[in-house]
C-alpha positions as CSV (number, residue, x, y, z in Angstrom):
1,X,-135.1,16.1,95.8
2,X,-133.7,12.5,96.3
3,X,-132.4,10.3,93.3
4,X,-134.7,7.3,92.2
5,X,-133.5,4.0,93.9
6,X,-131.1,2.1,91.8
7,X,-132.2,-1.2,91.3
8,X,-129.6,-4.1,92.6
9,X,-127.3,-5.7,90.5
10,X,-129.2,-9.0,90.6
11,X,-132.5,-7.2,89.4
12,X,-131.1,-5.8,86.5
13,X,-129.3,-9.1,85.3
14,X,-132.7,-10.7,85.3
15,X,-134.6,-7.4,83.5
16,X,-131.9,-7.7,80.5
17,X,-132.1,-11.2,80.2
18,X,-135.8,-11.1,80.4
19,X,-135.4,-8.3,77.8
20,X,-133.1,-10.2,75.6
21,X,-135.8,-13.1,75.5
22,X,-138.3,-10.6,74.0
23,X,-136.2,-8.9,71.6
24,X,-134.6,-12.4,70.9
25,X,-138.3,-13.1,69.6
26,X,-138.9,-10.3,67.3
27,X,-138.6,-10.5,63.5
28,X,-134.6,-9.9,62.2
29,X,-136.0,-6.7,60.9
30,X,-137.3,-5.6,64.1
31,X,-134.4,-6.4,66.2
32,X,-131.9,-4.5,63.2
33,X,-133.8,-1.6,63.7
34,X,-134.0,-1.4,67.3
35,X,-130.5,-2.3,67.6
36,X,-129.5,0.5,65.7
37,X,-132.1,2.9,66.8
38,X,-131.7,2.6,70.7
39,X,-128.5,0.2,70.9
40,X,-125.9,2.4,68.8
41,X,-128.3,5.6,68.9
42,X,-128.4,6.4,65.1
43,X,-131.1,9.2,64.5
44,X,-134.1,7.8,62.4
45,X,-132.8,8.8,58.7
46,X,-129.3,7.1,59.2
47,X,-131.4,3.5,60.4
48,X,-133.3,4.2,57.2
49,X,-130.9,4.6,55.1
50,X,-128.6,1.5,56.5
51,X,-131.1,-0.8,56.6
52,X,-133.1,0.4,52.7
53,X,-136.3,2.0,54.3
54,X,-137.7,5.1,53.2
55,X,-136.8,8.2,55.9
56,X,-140.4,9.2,56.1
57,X,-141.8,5.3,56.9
58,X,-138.8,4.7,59.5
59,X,-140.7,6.2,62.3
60,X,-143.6,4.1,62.0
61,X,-141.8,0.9,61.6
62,X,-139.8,1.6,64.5
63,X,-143.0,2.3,66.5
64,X,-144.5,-1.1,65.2
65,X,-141.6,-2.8,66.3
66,X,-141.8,-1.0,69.8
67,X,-145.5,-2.6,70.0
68,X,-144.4,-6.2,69.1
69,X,-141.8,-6.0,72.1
70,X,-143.8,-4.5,74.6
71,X,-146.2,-7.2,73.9
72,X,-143.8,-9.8,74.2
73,X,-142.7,-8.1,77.4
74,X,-145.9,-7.5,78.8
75,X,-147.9,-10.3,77.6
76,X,-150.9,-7.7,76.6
77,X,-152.2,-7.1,73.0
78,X,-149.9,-4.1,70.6
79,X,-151.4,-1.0,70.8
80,X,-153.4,0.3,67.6
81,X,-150.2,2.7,65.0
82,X,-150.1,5.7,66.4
83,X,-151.2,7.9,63.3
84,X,-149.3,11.7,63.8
């Protein structure tokens, strides 16, 4: 089984600045929590309770603000909440 191809240097300069225009254009809420979320890897409850949120609402917060970038990013209307 062969390894995925590795995207060159030049490629992945322009995918994190394009991604650092999208998240750049989120709300300072959205970019705290995905900063701590996926940027420093803190589990749901500790962004929660850094950032005054209820545990149990984090998740869906998080997955709003996952919408609003992938919009940005994509260009296509957020997806409807995902309701567990």
């Amino acid at each position: 089984m062969s390894a995925a191809p590795v995207p060159a240097d030049d490629e992945r300069t322009h995918w994190r600045c394009d991604l650092g225009n999208a998240i750049s254009g989120l709300s300072d809420r959205c970019k705290s929590i995905l900063r701590l979320r996926y940027g420093l890897g803190f589990e749901g409850e500790e962004v929660a309770a850094r950032l005054g949120y209820r545990a149990s609402s984090i998740r869906r917060v998080t997955l709003r603000c996952l919408s609003y970038l992938t919009q940005r990013i994509t260009g296509s209307p957020p997806a409807p909440e995902v309701h567990p």
